[in-house]
N, C-alpha and C positions, 0 to 999 in steps of 0.2 A: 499791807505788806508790799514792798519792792519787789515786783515780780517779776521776769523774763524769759516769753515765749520763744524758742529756739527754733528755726529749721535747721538740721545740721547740714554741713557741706557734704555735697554727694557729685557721682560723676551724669547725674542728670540732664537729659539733654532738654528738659522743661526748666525755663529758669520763670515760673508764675508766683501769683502768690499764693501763701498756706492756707486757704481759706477754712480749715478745723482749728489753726492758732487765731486767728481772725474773728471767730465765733466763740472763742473760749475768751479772749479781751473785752469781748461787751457783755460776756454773763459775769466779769468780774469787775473792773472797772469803776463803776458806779463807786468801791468802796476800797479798791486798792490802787497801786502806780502799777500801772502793767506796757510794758512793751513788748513788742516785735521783734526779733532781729532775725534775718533771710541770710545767713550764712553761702548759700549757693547765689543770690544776687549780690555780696557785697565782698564775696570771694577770700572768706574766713575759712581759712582752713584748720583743721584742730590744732597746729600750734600756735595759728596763731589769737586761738580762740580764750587765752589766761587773760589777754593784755583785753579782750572786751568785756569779761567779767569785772577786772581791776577797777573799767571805766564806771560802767553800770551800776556793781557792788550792791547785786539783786540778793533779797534775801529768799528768794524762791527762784528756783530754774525747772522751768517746763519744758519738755523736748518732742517733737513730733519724731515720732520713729517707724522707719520701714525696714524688711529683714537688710536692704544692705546697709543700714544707719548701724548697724550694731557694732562696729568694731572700732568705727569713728566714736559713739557715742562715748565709750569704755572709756576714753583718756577725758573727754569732755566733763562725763557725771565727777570723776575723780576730782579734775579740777575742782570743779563747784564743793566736793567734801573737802578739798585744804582747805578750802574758804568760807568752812562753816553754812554754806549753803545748802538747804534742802531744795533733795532732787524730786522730780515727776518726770513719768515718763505714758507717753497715751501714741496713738496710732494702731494703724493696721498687724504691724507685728506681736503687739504686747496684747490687744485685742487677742487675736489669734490665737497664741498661748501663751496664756501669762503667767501658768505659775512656770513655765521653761524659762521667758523674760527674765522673771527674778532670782532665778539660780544664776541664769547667765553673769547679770552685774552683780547679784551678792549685796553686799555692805555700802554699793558704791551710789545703788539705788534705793530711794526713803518709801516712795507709793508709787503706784500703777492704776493708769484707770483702760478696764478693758471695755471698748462700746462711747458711746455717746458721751461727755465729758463734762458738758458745759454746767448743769446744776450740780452737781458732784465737787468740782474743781473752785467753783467759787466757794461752796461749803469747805471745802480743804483749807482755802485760804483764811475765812475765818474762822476756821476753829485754831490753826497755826498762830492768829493774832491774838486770839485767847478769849473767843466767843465761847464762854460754859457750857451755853443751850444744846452746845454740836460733839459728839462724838464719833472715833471712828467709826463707830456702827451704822452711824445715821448717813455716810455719803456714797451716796451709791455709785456702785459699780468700783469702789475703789480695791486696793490689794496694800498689806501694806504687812512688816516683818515684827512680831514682836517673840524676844526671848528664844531666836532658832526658829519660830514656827510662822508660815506666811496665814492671813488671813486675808479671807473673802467677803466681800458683799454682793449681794445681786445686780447684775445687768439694770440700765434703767433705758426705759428710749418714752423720747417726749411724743403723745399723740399728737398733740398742736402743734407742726414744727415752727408757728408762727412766732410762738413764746421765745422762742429766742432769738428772735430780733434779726438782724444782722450782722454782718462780719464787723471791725472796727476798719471803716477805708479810714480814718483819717490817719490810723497806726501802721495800715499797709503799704498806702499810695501807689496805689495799681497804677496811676498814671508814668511812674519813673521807672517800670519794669520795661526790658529789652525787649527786641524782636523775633524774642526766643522763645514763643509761647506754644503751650500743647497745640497740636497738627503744625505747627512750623511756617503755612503760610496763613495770610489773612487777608481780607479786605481792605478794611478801613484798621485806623491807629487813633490814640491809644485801645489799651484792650481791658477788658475784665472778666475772670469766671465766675460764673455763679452758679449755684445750686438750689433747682425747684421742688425735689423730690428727694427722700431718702428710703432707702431698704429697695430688696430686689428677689421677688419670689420661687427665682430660675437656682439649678442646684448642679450648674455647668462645673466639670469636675478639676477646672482647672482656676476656678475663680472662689477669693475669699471674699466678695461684693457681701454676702448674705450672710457670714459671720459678722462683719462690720456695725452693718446698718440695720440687722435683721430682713426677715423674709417679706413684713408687710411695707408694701407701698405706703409710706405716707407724705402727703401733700403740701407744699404753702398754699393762701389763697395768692389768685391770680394777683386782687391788688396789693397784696403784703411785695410781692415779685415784681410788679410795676412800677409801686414804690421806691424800690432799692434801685430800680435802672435808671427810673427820674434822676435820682438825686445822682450817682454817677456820672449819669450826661451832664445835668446841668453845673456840678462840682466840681465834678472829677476831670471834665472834659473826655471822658469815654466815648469812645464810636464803633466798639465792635461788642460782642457780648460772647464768651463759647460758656454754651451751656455743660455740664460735664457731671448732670446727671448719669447715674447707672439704668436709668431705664426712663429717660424723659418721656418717651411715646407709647410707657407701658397704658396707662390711661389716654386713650386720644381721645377723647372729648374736656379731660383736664386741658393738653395740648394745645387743641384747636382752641379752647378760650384764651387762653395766655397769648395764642401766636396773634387772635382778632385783635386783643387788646394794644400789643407792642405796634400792629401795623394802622389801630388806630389813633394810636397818640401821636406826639407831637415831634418824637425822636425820629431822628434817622440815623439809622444805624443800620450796620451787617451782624449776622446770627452766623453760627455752627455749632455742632456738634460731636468736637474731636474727640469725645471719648468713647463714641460709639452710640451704637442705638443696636437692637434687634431688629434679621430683615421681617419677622416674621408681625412688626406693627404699626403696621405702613395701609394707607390707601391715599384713593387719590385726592379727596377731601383735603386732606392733611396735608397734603404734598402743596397741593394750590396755597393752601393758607400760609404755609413754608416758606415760598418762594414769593409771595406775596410781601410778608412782613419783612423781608430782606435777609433770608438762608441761602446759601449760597453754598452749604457744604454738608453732605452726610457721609460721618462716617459709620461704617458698617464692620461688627464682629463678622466676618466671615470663617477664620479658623481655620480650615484646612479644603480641600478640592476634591477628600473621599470621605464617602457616604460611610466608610467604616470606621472610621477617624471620630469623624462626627459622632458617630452615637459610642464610641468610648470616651466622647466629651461630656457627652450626655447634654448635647445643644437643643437637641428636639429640631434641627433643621435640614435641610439635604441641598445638596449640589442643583437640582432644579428648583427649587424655592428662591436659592441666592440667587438663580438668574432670570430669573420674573421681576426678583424684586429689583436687582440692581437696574434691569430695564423700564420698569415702572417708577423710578426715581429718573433716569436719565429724558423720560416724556416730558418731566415737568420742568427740565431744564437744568437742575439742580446739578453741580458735580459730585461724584462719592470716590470716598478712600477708601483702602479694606484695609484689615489686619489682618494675618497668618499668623500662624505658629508651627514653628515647625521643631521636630525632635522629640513628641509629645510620647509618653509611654506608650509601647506598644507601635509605636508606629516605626515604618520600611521605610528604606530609602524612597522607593517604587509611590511610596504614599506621599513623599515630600514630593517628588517630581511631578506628582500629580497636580500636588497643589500650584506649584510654579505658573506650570501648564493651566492648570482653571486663574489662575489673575493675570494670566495674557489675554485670554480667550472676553473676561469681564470689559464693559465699559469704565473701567476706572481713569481718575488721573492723577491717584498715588495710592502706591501700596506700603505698609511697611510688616517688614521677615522679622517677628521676633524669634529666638529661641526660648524653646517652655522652660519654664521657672519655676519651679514646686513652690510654693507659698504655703508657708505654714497653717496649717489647718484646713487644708484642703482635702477633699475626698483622695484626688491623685497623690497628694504630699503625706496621707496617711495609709495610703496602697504601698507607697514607694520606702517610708519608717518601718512597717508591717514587712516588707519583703528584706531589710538590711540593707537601704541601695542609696542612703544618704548620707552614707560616709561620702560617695563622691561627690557631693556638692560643697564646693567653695562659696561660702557666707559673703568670703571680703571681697568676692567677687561677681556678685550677685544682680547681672543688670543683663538688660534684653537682648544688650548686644555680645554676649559673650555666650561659650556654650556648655555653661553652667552646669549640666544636665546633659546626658546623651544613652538615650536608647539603645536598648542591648541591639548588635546587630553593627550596629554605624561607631567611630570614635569622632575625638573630639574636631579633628581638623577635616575631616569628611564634611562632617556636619556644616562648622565655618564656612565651607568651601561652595555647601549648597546654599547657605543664605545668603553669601557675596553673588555666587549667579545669580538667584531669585534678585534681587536689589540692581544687578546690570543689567539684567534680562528685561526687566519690568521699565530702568528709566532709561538706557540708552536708545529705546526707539525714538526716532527724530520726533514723531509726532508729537508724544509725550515729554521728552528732553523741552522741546522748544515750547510746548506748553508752560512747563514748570520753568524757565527761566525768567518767563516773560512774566508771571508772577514776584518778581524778588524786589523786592521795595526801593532798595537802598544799599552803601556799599555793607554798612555794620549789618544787616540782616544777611547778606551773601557769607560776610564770611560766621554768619553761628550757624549756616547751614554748612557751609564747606568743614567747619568744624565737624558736624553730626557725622557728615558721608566720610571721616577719618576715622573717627571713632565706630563707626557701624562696619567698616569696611575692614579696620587693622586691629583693633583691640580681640582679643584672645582670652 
């Protein structure tokens, strides 16, 4: 089957690559044509996205979808059904809730896979090319419509996540992506993400991490991962790595083997990890070994600056934990970013100000103010269904920097108005300002950041 993996065009300020399209290309491959296409790196926007079908003339289109892909995707799926195309559609949103997903698109959408994808998806493809052996029943986790009625099969998640392999680089080419990668600055160039671990056993009320990938920690081996960076460096000409595990330091004894390994091969290369880590899995062990193997960056879920806040997140953390840890990471040299959230249910203005206030007070040398974002399937997202409070959420406008959501108590330009402080507060100190300058690589990397600070600062 002529396949093609989609990211759809979003207003994302990560232009990386889809490494769950990337891993879905090497569990099929072997036996089908399957491509890539990065609509947000090659700046396809859904009109103009007929004329890349026309080219391709896939007879299967797979889509990575997050809740704000859904209103893009709509005209997209459509497309593929004038043209006789059968659609797929897998990510974090359809995971989340998929038989909601499939009402959503209707006719327009053929299957769904909620959860883990890769064995399921290649099974789809050949039973679609007309393997007997397979029926809908037998591919897991998928959804799919017959006669008015949607059907389900069960969730799968691989215990080995060795077994499937890795992403397809030669379909991706991490080496020709921008300077616009998650956390925005870096070390070294080019770059690649990659993922050591999946699932995450934490039940933070504002995060779908453990709908996704489930609750259990599961592992690569260190050399299956040493492996994959080899061949990058030596291939791909990679020199920076962001790991962008959901809980890479939840095992730190896995950690610390992987960190000894990277610092004792043969690569040289810079580490982070922009997607966060918890402060609460941290020692100093770890940290040396960090900084050692060439980490240069942690970034930290912080969340909010009250302790009340906190345990309506249900982070299991407090305002004096974050400030041990962020100073037991600043010992060893290392710099940290935080993330906030600010607008979270239940929370005061008096509690946003708070927070402001504690990521002044931290050693940071970058913060970023999202506003909360109900995520489908979330404990908060189903508190907020439960009470009638989702009508106010705008779908098509559904991204961090907007204020999608707002808190009884506060409106929406309040709100805007606190996270534009929080963001001038935090970088216009000279200190910080001239830190973060003196980091910008190039003129093209200056301006996808001058980009981001218009878009964080003016969008609405």
């Amino acid at each position: 089957m002529r396949t093609l993996l989609v990211k759809p065009y979003n207003l994302s300020d990560h232009i990386q690559p889809a490494l769950g399209l990337g891993y879905l290309a090497s569990s099929a491959r072997d036996r089908h044509d399957v491509r890539i296409l990065d609509c947000v790196k090659e700046k396809i926007r859904p009109s103009a996205f007929e004329a890349a079908l026309d080219e391709i003339k896939p007879d299967v289109a797979g889509f990575q979808c997050y809740t704000y892909d859904l209103h893009n995707l709509k005209g997209m799926l459509s497309s593929c059904k004038n043209r006789n195309i059968k659609t797929v559609l897998g990510g974090p949103h359809p995971t989340s809730v998929p038989l909601e997903t499939m009402e959503f698109f209707g006719n327009e959408l053929d299957y769904l896979f909620q959860g883990e994808a890769e064995r399921g998806f290649a099974k789809l493809l050949d039973m679609l090319e007309g393997d007997a052996n397979i029926n809908l029943n037998d591919i897991e986790g998928l959804l799919w419509r017959k006669e008015g009625r949607v059907f389900s099969n069960p969730r799968f998640f691989e215990e080995n996540i060795d077994n499937l392999g890795i992403p397809a680089w030669d379909l991706i080419k991490p080496e020709t992506y921008p300077e616009a990668q998650h956390g925005a600055f870096f070390k070294k160039f080019p770059i690649a993400p990659i993922i050591t671990t999946r699932g995450c056993p934490f039940s933070c009320t504002f995060c779908a991490g453990n709908l996704i990938s489930g609750k259990r920690l599961r592992k690569r081996s260190v050399s299956h991962i040493l492996g994959e960076m080899e061949a990058l460096y030596n291939s791909r000409g990679i020199r920076e790595f962001h790991i962008i595990d959901d809980n890479f330091t939840l095992d730190r004894a896995f950690a610390k083997s992987l960190l000894k390994a990277v610092k004792e091969s043969s690569m040289n290369v810079s580490l982070s990890v922009p997607n966060g880590i918890r402060v609460d899995t941290l020692d100093d062990e770890l940290l040396e070994l960090m900084k050692s193997a060439g980490l240069y960056l942690i970034s930290l879920g912080i969340e909010s600056g009250s302790d009340r806040v906190l345990k309506l997140m249900k982070k299991n953390t407090t305002v004096e934990g974050i400030r041990k840890s962020v100073v037991l990471i600043r010992k060893h040299g290392i710099e940290v970013a935080g993330f906030f959230i600010l607008g979270f249910p239940g929370e005061t203005k008096e509690d946003i100000e708070k927070t402001i206030r504690f990521s002044l007070e931290l050693d940071l040398i970058r913060a970023n103010f999202f506003t909360y974002l109900p995520f489908p399937g979330t404990e908060s997202y189903n508190n907020l269904k439960r009470e009638g409070r989702l009508d106010e959420v705008n779908l098509k406008r559904f991204y961090f920097m907007n204020a999608t959501f707002v808190p009884e108590g506060l409106d929406k330009n309040t709100l805007k108005r606190l996270q534009r402080k929080a963001f001038l507060g935090f970088f216009l100190r000279p200190g910080i300002f001239l830190k973060n300058i003196r980091e910008i690589k190039s003129p093209r990397h200056f301006k996808f950041l001058f980009m981001r600070f218009l878009r964080w600062m003016f969008v609405k």
